[in-house]
PDB file of the backbone (N, CA, C, O) and the ligand in Angstrom, with CONECT records:
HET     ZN  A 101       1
ATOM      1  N   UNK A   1      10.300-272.373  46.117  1.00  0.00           N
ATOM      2  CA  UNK A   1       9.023-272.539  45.407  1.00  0.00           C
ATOM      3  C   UNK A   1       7.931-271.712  46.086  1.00  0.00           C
ATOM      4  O   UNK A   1       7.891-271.622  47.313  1.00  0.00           O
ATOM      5  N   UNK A   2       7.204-271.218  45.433  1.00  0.00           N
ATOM      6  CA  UNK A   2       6.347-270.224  45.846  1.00  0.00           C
ATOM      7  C   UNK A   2       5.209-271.504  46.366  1.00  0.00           C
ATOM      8  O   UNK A   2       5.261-272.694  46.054  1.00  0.00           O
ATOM      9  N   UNK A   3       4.036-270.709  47.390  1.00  0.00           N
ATOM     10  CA  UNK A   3       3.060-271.645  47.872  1.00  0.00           C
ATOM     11  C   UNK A   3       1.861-271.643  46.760  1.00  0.00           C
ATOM     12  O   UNK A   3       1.577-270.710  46.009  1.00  0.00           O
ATOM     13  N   UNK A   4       1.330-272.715  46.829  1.00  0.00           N
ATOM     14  CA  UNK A   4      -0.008-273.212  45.438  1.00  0.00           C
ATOM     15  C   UNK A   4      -1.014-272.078  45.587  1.00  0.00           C
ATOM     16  O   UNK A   4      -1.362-271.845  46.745  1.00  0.00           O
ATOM     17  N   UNK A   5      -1.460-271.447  44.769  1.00  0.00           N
ATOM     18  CA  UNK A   5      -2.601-271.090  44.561  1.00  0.00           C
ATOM     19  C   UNK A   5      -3.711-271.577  44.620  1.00  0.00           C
ATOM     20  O   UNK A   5      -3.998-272.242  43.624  1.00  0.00           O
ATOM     21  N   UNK A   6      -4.613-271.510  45.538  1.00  0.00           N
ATOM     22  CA  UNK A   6      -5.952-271.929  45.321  1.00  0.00           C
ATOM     23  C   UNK A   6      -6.771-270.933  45.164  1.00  0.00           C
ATOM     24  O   UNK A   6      -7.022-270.149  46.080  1.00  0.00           O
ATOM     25  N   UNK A   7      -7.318-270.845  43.900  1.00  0.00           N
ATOM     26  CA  UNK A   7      -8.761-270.118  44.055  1.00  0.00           C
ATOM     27  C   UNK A   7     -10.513-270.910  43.958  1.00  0.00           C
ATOM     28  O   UNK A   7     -10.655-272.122  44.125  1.00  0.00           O
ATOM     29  N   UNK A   8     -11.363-270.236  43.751  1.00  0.00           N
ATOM     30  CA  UNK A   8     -12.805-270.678  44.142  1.00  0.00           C
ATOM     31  C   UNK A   8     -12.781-270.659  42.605  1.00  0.00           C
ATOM     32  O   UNK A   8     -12.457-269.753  41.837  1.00  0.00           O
ATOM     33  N   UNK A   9     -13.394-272.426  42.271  1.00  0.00           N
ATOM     34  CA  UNK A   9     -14.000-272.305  40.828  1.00  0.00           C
ATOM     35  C   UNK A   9     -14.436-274.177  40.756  1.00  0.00           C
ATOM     36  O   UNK A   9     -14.948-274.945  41.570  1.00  0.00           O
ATOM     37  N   UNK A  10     -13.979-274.314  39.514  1.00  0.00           N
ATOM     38  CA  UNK A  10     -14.936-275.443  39.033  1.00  0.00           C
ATOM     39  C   UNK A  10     -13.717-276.728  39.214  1.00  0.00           C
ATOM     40  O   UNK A  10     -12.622-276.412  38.748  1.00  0.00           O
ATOM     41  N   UNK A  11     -13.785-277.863  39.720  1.00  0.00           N
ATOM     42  CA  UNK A  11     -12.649-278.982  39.413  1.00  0.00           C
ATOM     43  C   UNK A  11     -12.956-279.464  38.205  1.00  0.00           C
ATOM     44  O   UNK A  11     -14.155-279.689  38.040  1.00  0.00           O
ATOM     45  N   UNK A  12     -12.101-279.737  37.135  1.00  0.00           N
ATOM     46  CA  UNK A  12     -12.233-280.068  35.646  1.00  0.00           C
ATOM     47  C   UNK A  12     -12.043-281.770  35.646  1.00  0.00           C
ATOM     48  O   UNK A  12     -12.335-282.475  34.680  1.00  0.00           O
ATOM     49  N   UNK A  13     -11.463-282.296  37.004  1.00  0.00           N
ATOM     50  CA  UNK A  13     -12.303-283.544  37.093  1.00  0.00           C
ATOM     51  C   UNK A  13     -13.098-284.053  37.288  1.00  0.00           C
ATOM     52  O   UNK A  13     -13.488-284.958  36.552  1.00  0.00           O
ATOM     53  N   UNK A  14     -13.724-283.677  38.429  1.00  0.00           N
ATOM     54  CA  UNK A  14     -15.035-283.760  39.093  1.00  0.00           C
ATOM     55  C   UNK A  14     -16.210-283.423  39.505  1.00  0.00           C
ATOM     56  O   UNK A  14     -17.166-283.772  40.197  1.00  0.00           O
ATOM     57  N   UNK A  15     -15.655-282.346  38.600  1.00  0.00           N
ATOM     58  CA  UNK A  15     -16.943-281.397  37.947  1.00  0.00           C
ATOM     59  C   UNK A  15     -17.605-280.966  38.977  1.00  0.00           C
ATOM     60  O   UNK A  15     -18.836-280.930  38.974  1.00  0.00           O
ATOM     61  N   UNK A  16     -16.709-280.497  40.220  1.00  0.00           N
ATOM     62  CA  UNK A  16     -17.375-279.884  41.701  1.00  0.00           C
ATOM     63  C   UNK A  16     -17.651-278.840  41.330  1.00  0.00           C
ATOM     64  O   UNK A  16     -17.250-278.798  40.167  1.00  0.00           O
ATOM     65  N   UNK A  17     -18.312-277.490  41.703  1.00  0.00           N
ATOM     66  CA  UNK A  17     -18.637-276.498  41.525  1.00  0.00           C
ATOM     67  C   UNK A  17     -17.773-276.077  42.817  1.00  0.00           C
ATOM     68  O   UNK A  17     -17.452-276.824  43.742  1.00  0.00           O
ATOM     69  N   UNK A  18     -17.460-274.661  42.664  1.00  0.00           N
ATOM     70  CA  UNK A  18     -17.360-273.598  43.639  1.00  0.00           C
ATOM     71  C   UNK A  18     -16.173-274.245  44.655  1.00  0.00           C
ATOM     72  O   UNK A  18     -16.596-274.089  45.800  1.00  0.00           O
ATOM     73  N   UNK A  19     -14.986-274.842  44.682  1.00  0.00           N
ATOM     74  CA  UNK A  19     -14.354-275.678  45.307  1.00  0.00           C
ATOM     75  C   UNK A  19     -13.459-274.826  44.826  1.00  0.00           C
ATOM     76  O   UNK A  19     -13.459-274.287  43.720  1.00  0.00           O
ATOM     77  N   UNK A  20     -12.247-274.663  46.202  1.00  0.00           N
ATOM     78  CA  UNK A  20     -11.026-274.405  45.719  1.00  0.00           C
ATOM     79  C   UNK A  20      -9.943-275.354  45.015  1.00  0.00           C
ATOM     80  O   UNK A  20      -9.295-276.369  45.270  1.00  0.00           O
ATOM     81  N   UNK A  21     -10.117-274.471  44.030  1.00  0.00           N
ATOM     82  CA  UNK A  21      -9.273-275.493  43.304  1.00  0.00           C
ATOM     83  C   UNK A  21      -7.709-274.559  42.729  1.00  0.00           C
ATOM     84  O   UNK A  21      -7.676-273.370  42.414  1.00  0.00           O
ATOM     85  N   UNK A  22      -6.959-275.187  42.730  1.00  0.00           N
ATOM     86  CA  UNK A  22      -5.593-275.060  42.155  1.00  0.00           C
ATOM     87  C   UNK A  22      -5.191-275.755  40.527  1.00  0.00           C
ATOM     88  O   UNK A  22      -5.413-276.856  40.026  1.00  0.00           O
ATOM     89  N   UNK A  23      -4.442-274.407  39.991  1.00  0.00           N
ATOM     90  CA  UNK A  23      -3.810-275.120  38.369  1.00  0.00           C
ATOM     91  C   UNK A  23      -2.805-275.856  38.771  1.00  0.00           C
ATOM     92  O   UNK A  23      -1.999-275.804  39.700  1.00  0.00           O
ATOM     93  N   UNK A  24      -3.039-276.644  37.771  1.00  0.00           N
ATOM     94  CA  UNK A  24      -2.022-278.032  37.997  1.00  0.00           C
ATOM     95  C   UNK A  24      -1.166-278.295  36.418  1.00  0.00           C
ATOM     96  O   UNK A  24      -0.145-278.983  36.433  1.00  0.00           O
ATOM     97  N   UNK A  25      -1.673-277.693  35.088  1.00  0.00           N
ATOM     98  CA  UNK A  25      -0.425-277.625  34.008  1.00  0.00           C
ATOM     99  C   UNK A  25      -1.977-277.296  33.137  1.00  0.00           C
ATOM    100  O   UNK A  25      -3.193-277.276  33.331  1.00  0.00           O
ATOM    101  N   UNK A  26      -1.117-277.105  32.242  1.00  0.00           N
ATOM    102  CA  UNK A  26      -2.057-277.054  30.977  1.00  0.00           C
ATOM    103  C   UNK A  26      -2.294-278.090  29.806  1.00  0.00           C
ATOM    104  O   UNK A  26      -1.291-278.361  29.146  1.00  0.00           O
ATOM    105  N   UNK A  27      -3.599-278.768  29.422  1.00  0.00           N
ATOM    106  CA  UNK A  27      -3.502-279.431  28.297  1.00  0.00           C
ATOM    107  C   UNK A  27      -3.329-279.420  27.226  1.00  0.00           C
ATOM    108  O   UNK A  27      -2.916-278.289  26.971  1.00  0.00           O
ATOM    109  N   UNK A  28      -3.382-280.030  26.284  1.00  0.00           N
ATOM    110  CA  UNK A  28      -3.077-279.590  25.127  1.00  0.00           C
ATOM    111  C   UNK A  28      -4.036-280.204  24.594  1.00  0.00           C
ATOM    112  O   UNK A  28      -4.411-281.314  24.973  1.00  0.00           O
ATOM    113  N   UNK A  29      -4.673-279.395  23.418  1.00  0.00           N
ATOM    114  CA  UNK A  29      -5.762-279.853  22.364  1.00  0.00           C
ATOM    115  C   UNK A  29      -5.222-279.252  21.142  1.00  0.00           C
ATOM    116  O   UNK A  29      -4.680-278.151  21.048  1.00  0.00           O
ATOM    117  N   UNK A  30      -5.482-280.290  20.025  1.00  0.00           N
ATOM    118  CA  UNK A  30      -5.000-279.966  18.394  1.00  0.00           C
ATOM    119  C   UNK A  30      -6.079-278.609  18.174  1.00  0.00           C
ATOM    120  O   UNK A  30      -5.806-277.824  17.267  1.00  0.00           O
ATOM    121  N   UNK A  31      -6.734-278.477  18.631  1.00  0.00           N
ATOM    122  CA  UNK A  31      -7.808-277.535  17.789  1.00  0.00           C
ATOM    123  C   UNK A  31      -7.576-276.261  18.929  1.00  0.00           C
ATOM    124  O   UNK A  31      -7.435-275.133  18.457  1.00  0.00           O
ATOM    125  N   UNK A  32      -7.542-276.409  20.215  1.00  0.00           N
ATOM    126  CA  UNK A  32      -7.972-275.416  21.328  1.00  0.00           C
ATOM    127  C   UNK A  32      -6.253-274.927  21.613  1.00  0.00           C
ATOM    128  O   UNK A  32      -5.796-273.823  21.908  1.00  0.00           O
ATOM    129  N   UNK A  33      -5.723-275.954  21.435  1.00  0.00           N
ATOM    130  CA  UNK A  33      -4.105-275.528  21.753  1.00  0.00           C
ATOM    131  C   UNK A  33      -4.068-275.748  23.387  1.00  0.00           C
ATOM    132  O   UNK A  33      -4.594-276.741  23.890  1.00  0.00           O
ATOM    133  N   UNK A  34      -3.529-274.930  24.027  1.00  0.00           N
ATOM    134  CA  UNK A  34      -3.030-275.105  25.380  1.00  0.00           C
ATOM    135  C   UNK A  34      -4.216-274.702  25.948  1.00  0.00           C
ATOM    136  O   UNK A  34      -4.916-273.890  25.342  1.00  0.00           O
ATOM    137  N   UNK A  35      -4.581-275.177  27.103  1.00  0.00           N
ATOM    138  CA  UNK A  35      -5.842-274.563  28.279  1.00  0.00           C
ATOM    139  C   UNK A  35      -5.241-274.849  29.303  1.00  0.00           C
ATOM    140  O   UNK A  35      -4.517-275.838  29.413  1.00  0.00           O
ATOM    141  N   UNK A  36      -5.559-273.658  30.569  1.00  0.00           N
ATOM    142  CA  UNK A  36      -4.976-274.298  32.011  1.00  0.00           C
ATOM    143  C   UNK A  36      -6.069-275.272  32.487  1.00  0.00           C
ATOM    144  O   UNK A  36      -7.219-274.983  32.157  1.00  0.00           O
ATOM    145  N   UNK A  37      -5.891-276.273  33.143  1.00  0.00           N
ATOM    146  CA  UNK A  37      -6.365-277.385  33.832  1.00  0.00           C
ATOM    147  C   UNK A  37      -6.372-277.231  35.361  1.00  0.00           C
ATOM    148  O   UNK A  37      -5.370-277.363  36.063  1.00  0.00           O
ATOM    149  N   UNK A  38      -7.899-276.869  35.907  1.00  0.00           N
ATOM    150  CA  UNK A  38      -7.691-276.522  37.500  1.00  0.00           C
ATOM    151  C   UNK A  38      -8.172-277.978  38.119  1.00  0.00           C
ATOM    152  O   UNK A  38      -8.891-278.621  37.354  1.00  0.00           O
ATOM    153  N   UNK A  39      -7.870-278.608  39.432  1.00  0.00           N
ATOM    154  CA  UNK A  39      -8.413-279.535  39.830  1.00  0.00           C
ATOM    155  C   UNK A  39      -8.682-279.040  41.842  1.00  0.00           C
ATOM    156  O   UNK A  39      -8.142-278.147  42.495  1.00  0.00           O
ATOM    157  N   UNK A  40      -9.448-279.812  42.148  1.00  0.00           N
ATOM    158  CA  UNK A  40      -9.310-279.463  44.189  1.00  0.00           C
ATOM    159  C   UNK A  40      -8.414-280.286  44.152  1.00  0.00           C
ATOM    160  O   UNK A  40      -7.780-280.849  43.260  1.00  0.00           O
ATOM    161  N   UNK A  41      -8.433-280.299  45.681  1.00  0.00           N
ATOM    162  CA  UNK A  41      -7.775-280.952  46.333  1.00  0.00           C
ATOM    163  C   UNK A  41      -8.022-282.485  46.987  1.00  0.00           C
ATOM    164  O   UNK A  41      -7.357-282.719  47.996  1.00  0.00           O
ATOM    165  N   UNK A  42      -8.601-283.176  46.675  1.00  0.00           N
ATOM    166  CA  UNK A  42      -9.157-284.613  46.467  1.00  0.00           C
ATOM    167  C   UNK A  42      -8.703-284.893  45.826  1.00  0.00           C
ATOM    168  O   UNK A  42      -7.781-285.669  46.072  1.00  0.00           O
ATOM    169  N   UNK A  43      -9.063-284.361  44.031  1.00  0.00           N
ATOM    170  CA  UNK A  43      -8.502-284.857  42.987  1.00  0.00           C
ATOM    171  C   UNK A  43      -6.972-284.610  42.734  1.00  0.00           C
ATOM    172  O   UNK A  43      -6.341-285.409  42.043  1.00  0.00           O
ATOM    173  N   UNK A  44      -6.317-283.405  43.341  1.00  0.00           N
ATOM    174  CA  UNK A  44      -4.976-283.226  42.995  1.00  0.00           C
ATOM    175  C   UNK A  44      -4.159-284.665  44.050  1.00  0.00           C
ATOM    176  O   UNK A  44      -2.995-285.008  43.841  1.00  0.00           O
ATOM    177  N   UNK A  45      -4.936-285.244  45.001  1.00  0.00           N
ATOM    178  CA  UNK A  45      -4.223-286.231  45.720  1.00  0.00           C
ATOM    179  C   UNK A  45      -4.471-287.386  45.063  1.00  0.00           C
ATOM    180  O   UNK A  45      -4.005-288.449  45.473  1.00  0.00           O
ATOM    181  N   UNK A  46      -5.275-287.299  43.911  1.00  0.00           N
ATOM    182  CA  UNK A  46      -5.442-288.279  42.913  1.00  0.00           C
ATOM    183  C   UNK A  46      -4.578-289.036  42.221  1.00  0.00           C
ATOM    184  O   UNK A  46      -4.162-290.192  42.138  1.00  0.00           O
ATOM    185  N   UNK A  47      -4.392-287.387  41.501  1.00  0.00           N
ATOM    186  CA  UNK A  47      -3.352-287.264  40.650  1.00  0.00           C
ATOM    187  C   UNK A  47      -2.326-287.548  40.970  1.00  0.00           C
ATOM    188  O   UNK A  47      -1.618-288.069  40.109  1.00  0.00           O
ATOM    189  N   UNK A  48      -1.787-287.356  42.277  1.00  0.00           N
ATOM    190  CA  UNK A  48      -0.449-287.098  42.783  1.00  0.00           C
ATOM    191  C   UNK A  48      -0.276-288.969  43.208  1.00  0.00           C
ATOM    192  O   UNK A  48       0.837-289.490  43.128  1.00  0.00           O
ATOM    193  N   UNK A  49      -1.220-289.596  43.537  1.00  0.00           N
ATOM    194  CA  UNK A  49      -1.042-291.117  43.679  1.00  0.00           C
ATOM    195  C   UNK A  49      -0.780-291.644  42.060  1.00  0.00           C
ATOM    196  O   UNK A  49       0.246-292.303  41.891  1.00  0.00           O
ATOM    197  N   UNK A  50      -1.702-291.375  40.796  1.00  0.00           N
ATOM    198  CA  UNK A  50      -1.167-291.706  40.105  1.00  0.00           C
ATOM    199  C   UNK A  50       0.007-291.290  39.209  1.00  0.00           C
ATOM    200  O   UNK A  50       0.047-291.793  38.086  1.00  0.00           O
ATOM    201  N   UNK A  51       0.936-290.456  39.567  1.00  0.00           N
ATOM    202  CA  UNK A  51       2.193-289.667  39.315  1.00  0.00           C
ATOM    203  C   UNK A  51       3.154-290.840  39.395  1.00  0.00           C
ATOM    204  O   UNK A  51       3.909-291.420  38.614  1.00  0.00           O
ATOM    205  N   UNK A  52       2.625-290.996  41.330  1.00  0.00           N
ATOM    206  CA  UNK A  52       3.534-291.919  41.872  1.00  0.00           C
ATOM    207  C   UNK A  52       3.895-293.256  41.165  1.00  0.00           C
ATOM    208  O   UNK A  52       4.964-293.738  40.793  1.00  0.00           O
ATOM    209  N   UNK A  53       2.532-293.697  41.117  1.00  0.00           N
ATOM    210  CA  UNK A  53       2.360-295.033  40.399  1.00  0.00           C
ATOM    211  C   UNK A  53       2.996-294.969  38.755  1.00  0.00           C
ATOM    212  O   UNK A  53       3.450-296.048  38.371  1.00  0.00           O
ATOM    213  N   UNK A  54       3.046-294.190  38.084  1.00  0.00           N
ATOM    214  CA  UNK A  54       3.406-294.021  36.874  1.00  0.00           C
ATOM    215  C   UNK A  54       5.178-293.913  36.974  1.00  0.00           C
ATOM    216  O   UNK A  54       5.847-294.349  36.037  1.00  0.00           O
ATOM    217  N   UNK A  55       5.718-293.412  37.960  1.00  0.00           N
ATOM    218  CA  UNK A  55       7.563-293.287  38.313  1.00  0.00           C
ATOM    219  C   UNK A  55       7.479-294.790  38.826  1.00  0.00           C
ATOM    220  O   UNK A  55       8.456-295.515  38.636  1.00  0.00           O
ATOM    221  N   UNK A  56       6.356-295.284  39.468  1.00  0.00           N
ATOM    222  CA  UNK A  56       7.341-297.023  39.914  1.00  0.00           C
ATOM    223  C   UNK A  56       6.900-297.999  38.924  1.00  0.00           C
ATOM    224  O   UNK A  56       7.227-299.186  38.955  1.00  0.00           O
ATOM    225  N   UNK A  57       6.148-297.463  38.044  1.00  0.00           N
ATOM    226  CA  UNK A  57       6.155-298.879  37.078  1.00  0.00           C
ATOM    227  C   UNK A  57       7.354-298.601  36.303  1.00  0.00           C
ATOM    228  O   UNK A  57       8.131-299.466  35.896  1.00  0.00           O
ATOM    229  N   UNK A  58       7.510-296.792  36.042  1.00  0.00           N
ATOM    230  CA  UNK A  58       8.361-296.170  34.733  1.00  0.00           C
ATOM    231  C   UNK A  58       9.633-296.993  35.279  1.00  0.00           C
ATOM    232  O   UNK A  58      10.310-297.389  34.330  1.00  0.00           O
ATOM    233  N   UNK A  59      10.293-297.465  36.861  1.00  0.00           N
ATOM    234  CA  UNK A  59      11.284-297.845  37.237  1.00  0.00           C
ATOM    235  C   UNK A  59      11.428-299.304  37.392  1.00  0.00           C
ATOM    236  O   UNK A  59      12.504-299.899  37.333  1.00  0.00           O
ATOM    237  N   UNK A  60      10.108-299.921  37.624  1.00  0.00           N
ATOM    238  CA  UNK A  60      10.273-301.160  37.407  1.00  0.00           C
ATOM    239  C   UNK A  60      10.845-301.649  35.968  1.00  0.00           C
ATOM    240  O   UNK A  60      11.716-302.504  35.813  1.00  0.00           O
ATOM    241  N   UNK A  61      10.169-300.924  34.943  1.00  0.00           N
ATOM    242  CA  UNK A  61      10.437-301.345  33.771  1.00  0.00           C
ATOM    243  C   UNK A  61      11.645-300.963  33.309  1.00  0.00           C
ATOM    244  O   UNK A  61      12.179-301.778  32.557  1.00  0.00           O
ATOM    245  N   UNK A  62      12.457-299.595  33.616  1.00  0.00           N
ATOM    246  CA  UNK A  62      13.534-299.571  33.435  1.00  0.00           C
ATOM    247  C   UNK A  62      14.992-300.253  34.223  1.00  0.00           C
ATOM    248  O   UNK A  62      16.109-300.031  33.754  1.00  0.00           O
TER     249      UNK A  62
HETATM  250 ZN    ZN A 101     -12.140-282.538  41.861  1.00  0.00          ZN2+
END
């Protein structure tokens, strides 16, 4: 796996300015279609807790 990209721009969660931030996938909108989605690194450890949390309920329940 290649290493993450971070460049200098805006977090689309937290609306930080000027923060390195890294793409993390693209969304999808009916009207806009696909957009890449950048977040920092705060929020990507966000994300990455609720990932987690989303595989142990997905396993509890299964
Ligand atoms: Zn952020």
């Amino acid at each position: 796996m290649a290493e993450p990209t971070w460049l200098l721009g805006s977090c689309w969660r937290c609306d930080g300015d000027d923060l390195p931030v890294m793409w993390i996938g693209d969304v999808q909108n009916r009207d806009l279609g696909h957009v890449p989605f950048y977040a920092c690194e705060p929020c990507m450890q966000r994300l990455e807790d609720l990932m987690r949390a989303h595989f142990s309920l997905a396993h509890e329940a299964g």
